[in-house]
C-alpha positions as CSV (number, residue, x, y, z in Angstrom):
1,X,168.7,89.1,164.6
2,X,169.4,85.8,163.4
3,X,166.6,84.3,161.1
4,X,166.8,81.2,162.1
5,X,164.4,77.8,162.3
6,X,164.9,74.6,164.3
7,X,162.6,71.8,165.4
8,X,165.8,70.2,167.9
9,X,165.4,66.3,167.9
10,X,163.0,63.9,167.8
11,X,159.6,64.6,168.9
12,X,156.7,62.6,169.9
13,X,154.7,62.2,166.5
14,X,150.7,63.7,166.9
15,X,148.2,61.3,167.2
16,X,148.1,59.5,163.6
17,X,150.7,60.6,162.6
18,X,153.0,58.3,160.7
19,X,156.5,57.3,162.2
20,X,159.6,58.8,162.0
21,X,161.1,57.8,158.6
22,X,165.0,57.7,160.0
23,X,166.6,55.8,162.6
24,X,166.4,52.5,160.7
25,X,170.2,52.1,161.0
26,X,171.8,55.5,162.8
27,X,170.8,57.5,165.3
28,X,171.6,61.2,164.3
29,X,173.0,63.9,166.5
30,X,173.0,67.6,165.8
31,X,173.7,70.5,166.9
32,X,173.8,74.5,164.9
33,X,175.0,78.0,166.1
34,X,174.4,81.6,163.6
35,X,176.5,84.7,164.2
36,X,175.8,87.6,162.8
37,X,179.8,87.5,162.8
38,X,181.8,91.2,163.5
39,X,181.5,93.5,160.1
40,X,177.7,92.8,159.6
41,X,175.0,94.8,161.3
42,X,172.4,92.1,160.8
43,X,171.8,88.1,159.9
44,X,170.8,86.9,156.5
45,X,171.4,83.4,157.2
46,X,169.1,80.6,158.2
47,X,169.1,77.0,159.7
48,X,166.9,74.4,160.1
49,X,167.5,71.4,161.9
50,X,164.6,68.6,161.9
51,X,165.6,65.2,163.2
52,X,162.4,64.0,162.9
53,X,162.6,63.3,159.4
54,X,166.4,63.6,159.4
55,X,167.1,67.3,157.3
56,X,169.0,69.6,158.1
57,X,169.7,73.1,156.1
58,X,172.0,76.1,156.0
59,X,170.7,79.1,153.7
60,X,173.1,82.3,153.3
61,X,170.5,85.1,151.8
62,X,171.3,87.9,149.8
63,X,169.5,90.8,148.0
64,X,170.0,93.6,151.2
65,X,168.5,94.1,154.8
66,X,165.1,92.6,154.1
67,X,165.6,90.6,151.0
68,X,168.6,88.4,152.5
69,X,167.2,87.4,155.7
70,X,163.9,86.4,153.9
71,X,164.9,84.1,151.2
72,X,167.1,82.4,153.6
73,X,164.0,82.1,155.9
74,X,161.2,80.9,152.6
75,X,163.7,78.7,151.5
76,X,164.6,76.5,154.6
77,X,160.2,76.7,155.6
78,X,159.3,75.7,152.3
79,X,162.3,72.8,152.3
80,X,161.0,71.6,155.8
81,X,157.3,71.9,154.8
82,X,157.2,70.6,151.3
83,X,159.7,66.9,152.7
84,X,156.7,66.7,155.4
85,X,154.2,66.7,152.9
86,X,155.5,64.0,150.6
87,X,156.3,62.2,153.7
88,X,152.3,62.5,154.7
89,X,151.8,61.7,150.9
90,X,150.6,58.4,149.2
91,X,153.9,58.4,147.3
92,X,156.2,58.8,150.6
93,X,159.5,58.5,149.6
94,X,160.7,57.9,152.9
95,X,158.3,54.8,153.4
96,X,161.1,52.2,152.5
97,X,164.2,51.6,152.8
98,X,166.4,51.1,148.7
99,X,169.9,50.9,147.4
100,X,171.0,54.6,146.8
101,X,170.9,54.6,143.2
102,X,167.3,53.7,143.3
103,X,166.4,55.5,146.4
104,X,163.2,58.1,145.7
105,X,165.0,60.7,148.5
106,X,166.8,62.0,145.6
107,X,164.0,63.2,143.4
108,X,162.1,64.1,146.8
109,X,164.9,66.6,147.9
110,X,165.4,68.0,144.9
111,X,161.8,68.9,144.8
112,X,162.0,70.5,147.9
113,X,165.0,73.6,147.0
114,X,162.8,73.6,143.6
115,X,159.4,74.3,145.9
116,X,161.5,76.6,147.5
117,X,163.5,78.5,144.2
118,X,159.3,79.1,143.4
119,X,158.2,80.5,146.5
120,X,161.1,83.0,146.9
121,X,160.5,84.6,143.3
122,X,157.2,84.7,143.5
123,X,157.4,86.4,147.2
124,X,160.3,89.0,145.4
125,X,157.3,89.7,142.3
126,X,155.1,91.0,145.0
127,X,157.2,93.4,146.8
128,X,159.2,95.8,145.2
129,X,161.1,96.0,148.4
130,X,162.2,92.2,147.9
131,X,163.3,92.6,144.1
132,X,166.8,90.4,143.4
133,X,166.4,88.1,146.8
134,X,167.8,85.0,146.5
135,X,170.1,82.7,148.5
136,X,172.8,79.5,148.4
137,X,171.2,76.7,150.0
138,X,172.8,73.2,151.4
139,X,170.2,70.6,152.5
140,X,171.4,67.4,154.0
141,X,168.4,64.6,154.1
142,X,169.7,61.4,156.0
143,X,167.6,58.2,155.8
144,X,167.6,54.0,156.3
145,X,171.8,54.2,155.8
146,X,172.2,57.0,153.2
147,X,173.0,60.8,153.0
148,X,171.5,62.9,150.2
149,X,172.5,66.3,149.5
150,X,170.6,68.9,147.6
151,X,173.0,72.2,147.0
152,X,172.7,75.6,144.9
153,X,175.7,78.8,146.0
154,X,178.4,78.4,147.7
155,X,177.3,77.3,151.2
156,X,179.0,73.7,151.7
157,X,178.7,70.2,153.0
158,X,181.8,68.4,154.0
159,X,182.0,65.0,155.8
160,X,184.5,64.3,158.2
161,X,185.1,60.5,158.0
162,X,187.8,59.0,160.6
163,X,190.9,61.2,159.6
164,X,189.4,62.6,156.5
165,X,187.4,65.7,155.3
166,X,185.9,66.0,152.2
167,X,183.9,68.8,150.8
168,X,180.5,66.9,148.6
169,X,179.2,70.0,147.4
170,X,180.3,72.0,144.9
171,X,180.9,75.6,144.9
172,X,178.6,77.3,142.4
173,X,181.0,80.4,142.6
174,X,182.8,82.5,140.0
175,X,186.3,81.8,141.4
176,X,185.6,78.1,141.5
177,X,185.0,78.4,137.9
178,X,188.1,80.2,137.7
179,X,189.7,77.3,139.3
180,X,188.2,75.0,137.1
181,X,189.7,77.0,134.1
182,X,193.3,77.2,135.5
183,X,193.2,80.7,135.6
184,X,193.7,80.7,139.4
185,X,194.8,78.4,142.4
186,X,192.8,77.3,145.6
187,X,194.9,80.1,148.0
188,X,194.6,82.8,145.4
189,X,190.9,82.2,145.4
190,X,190.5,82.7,148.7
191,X,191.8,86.4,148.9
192,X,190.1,87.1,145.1
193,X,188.2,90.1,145.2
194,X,185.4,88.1,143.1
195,X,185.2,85.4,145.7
196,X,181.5,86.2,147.2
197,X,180.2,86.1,143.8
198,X,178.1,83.0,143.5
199,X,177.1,81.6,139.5
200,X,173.9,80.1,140.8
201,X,171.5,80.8,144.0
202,X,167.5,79.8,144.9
203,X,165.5,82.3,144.2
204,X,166.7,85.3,141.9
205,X,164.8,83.1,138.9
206,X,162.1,81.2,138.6
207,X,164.2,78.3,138.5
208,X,167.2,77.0,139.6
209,X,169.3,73.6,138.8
210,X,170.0,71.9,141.8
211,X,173.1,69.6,142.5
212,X,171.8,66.0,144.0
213,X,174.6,63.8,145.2
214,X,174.1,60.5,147.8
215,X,176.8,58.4,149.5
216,X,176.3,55.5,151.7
217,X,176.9,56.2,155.8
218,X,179.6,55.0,157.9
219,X,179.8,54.8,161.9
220,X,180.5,58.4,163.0
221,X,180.6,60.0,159.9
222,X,180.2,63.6,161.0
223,X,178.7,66.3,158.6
224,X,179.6,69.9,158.4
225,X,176.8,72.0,157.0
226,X,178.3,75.8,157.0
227,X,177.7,79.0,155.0
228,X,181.0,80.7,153.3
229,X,181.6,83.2,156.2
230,X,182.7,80.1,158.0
231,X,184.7,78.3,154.8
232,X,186.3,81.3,153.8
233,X,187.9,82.1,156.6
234,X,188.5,78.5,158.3
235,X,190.3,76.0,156.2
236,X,189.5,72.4,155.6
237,X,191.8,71.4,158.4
238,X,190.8,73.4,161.0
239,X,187.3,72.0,160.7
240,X,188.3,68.3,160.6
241,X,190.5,68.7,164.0
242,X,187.6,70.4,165.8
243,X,185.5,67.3,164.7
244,X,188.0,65.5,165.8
245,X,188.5,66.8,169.0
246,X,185.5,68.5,170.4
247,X,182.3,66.9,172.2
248,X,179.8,67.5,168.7
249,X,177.7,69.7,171.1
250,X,180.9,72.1,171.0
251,X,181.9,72.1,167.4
252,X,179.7,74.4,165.9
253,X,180.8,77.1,168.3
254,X,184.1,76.5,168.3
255,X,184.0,76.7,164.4
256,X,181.7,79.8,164.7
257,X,184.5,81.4,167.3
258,X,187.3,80.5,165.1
259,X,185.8,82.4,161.9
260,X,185.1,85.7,164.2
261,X,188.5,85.5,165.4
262,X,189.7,85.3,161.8
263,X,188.3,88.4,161.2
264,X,184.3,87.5,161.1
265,X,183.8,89.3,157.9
266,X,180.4,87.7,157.0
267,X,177.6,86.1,159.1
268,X,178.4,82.6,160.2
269,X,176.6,79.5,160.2
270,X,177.2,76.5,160.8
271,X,175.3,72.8,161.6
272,X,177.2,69.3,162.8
273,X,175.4,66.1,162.1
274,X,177.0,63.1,163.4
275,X,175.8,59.3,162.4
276,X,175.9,57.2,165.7
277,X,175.6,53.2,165.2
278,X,172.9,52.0,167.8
């Protein structure tokens, strides 16, 4: 069974409670499918979709049956949880709209996989049963204009911009340092034997350096949040022309059926977030 976590769209706030802290200049629209895919017996990925303060996550666990599914699960709670609470907090960093190099979202993001690095150790000290858990994580915050992404693993975020994709995040992966070195090629990466071995994750230390990148929104840019059981097995290309071509209510189970039909040799996950101009 899937672990998986969505609040789906905009809700009506509780009384007192402040106002959404996106929207200013986009309207967002999202939609995310898990698979459990065709070679695994159960799901160690999670997603978390929350319009309402405009985050959205993709976690791929690992550390076993139970360890995998639950650090996926702590790390996109404790994500969701600890952005609400600095948004309910005197030093909100949603509460105004900045230039992206002075934007507090940032700091506020990167606090949040930090939080949730903490919680998943400290929940893998308590039970034997969850000694080594960790997981990649991808977080994609969208406020007044801007995207910010915080990312640890090899999950990735690309944007699909008019006829471009991009990948903005960075594989934290042994044969993207082997890439990096020279020593290999992107297509001989992708059938290394070494190529689900990822240099960083949240959880299996105390602490974990997170990668914090922003860009400034377009019209219709069109975010791909996905685990590596969809990236390994469906290439840049592929992802842009279902983006392209599909209603965004259809992409991520197109994308999802394309990476079973290539085999479906991991879970798959995968969330579309598309910036509409009012």
């Amino acid at each position: 069974m899937a672990e998986t976590n969505i609040r789906p769209g905009a809700t009506t706030p509780e009384p007192g409670a402040p106002p959404p802290a996106i929207g200013q200049k986009f309207k967002l629209v999202s939609y995310g499918a898990t698979d459990v895919g065709r070679k695994r017996d159960h799901n160690e990925d999670s997603y978390l979709i929350d319009e309402e303060i405009g985050l959205f996550v993709v976690c791929d666990g690992m550390g076993g049956h139970a360890g995998g599914g639950t650090a996926s699960r702590i790390a996109v709670e404790t994500i969701d949880k600890t952005l609400r609470a600095a948004r309910d907090s005197a030093r909100n960093p949603f509460s105004r709209s900045a230039p992206l190099a002075d934007s507090p979202v940032p700091d506020a993001v990167r606090e949040a996989v930090e939080q949730a690095c903490l919680a998943i150790f400290k929940a893998a000290q308590d039970d034997a049963r969850l000694q080594g858990m960790g997981t990649t994580c991808s977080a994609l915050v969208i406020h007044s204009g801007n995207a910010y992404v915080g990312h640890v693993g090899d999950s990735r975020v690309y944007l699909v911009r008019g006829d471009l994709i991009q990948q903005i995040s960075e594989d934290h992966s042994l044969v993207n340092e082997q890439i990096k070195a020279g020593m290999i090629t992107a297509d001989e990466a992708r059938n290394s034997r070494f190529k689900n071995i990822i240099t960083r994750s949240v959880g299996f230390e105390e602490e974990v350096a997170v990668d914090v990148m922003g860009l400034a929104l377009e019209p219709d840019d069109t975010f791909i949040i996905c685990c590596d059981g969809l990236s390994n097995l469906v290439d840049d290309r592929t992802i842009r022309d279902a983006v392209r071509t599909l209603p965004i209510d259809q992409v991520p189970g197109k994308l999802v059926e394309l990476a079973n039909e290539a085999g479906g040799d991991d879970n798959i996950t995968v969330i579309a977030v598309r910036a509409v101009a009012p």
